[in-house]
N, C-alpha and C positions, 0 to 999 in steps of 0.2 A: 743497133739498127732502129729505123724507124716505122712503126704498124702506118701504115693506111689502108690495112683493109678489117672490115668487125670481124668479132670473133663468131665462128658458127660454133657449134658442137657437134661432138661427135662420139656418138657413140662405142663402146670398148667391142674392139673387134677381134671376136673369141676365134674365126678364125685365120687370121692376120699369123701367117706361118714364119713372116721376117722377126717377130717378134718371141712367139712360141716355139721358136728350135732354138735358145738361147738360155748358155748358166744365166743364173740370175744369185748376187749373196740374198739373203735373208736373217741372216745374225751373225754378229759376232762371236766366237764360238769361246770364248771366254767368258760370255754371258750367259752359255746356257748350262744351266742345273741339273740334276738327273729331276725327272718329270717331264712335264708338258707344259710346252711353251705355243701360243698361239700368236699366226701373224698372218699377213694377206698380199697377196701376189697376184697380179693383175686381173684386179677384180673377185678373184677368187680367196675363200678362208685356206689356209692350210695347216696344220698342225705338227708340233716340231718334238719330240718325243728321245729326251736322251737318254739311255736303261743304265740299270746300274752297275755294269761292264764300262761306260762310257761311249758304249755305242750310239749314234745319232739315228734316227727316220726322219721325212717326212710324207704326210697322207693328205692328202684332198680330206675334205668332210665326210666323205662317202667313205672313205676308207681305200680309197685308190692309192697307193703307194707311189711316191717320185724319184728319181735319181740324185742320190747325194755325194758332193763333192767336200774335202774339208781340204782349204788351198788360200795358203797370203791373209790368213787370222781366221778367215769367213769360211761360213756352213753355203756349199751353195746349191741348189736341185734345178730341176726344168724341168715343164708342162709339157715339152716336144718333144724333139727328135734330131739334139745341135748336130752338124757334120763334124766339131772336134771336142778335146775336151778344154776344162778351163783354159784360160790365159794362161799361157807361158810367158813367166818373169822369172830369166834368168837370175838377174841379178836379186833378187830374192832366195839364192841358196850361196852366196857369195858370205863365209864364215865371219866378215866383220863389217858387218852392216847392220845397224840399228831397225831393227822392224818394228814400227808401231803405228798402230793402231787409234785413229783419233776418235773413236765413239759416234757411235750412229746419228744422223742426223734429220729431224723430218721438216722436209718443205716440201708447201701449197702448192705444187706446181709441175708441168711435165716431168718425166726423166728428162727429156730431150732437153728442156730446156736449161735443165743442171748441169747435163754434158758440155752445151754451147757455151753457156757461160764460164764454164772452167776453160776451155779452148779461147776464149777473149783476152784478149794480152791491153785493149784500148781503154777498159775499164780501171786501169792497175793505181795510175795516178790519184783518182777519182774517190775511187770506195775503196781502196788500202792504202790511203796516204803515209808517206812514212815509214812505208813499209818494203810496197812492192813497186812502189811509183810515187812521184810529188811532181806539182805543176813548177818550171814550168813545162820539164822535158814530158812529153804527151807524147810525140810519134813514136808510132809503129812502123819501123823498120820494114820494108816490104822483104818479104818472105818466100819459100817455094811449100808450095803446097802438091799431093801427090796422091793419086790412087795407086796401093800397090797390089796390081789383079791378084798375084800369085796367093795374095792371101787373104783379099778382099776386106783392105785395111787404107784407115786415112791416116797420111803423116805429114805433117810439117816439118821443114828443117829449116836451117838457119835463123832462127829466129833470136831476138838478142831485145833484151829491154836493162837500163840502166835503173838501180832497185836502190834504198837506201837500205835496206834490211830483207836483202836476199833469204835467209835461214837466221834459225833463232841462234847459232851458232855465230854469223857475221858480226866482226866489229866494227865494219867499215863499209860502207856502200860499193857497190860492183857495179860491170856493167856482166849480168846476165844469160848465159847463154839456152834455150831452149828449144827442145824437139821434143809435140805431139803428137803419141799416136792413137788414132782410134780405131780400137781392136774388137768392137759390137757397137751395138747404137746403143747402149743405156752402160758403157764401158769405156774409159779412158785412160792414158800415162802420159805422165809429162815426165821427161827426161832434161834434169836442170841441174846447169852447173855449181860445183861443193865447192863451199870454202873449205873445206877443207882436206882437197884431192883436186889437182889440176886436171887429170887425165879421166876418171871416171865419176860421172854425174849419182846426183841424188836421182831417186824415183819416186816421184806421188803415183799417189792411181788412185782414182776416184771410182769404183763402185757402186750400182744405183740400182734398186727397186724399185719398182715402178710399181707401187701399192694399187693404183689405179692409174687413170686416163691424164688426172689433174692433179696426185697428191704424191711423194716418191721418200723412199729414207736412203737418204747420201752414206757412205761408208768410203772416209775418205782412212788410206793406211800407206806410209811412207818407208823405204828403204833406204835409209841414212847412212854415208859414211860418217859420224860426229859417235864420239865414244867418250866426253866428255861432258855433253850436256844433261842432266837428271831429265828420265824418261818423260816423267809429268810433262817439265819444259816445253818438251818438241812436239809435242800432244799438244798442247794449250797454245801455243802457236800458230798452229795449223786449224783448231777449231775457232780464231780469234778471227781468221782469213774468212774460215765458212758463215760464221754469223754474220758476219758484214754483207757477203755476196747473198746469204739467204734474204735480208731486208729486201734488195734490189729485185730478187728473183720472185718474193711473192706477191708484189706490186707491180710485175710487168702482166701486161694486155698483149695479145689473150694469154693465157693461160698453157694454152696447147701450142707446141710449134710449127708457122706456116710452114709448107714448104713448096707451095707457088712460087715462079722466080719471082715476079712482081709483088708478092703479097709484104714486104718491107724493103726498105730502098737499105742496102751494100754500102760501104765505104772500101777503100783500099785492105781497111786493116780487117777488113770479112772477109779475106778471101777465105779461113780455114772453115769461118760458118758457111760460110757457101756451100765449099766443098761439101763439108757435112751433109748437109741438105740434100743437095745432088744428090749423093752417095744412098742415103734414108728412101730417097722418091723412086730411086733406081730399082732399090731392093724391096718396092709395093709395100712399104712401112707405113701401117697406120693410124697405130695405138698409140695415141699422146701427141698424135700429130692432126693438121689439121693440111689434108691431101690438096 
């Protein structure tokens, strides 16, 4: 998309409830030690305390205690009052599925705006050459996009991009098949087709904390059907994809995401950021965003 409108600021809005009734990860739980581990979540310090049972807390500064979930690698708490619990990712209890974990990731920049841009399929040829896309096949497939009330979630379906290096698994270029869903605003899954299973797809999911207003740690973790490629591999892979899109992402103006209709001009292949958006403005979101 393209800004034509300046960036304001905006202040972290402590009490913004679309925001604070929400899991949030905050580590990967294979990184934490017995001790005290500190980390900060929107806006706020909190402290992550694993005893030597292996039991996890975490506490505000004051000593206010939060709700802990441990689900899909990650330790995750909330400052609110969610209506459910974590994500439900079936396919994450599916006994031969590679579950990994790509290692946390910090970029300058919204959550919001790390969700969008993982939801961006126009980008692929561009900043993952060779990979996920190469010029000169560029279009985006027009696609159906979807609010589903029942559970107040964004999905995409039909979506299809021709990849030379779909997974680290591919020896051949595909043409791609993919459905996004967004399951919270700082929460995403892409559901994309295995080489190696016609019938059931890979699963990414992108996980985000939203350290502040303008700075976020990505926790990107996969559900692989592939049981032949060494763990590392499909790891290394996946973080080759996020450092490429981090450049892009900590160099984009502003920093926080509009969500004014007019405040960037759409193409065709925005309808899922649109939606997005829509969806954010709908629900009085306005931590990271710019209203």
């Amino acid at each position: 998309m393209q800004t034509v409108s300046a960036e304001r600021e905006c202040r972290p809005a402590i009490d913004d409830r679309a925001v604070l009734d929400q899991w949030y990860p905050v580590a990967f739980l294979e990184t934490l030690k017995t001790g005290e581990t500190t980390t900060r979540l929107l806006g706020s310090d909190l402290r992550i305390t694993r005893a030597g049972d292996g039991a996890l807390t975490v506490h505000t500064t004051d000593g206010q205690p939060l709700p802990v979930r441990e689900a899909h690698t990650c330790l995750w708490t909330t400052p609110g009052t969610p209506k459910g619990d974590v994500v439900s990712i079936p396919e994450a209890h599916e006994p031969d599925r590679r579950i990994v974990p790509c290692g946390a990731i910090h970029v300058r920049t919204s959550g919001l705006r790390v969700v969008e841009n993982f939801l961006d399929m126009a980008h692929f040829p561009f900043v993952h050459t060779n990979i996920l896309g190469a010029e000169p096949v560029t279009e985006v497939v027009q696609y159906r996009t979807e609010h589903r009330k029942d559970v107040d979630e964004i999905w995409a379906t039909d979506c299809r991009f021709d990849q030379p290096q779909a997974a680290k698994s591919a020896a051949v270029g595909m043409m791609t098949e993919y459905t996004y869903r967004v399951a919270a605003p700082f929460l995403t899954l892409l559901y994309k087709s295995s080489p190696n299973d016609p019938v059931r797809p890979d699963v990414i999911c992108l996980f985000v904390q939203p350290v502040g207003p303008a700075y976020s740690i990505a926790y990107p973790v996969m559900f692989l059907i592939d049981d032949v490629t060494p763990f590392a591999e499909l790891a290394q892979f996946q973080q080759r994809i996020f450092v490429q899109d981090r450049i892009i992402l900590e160099n984009q103006r502003p920093a926080l995401l509009p969500l004014a209709p007019r405040a960037e001009i759409p193409t065709r292949a925005d309808s899922l950021s649109v939606a997005y958006r829509r969806w954010l403005k709908a629900g009085n979101l306005r931590y990271g965003a710019i209203p």
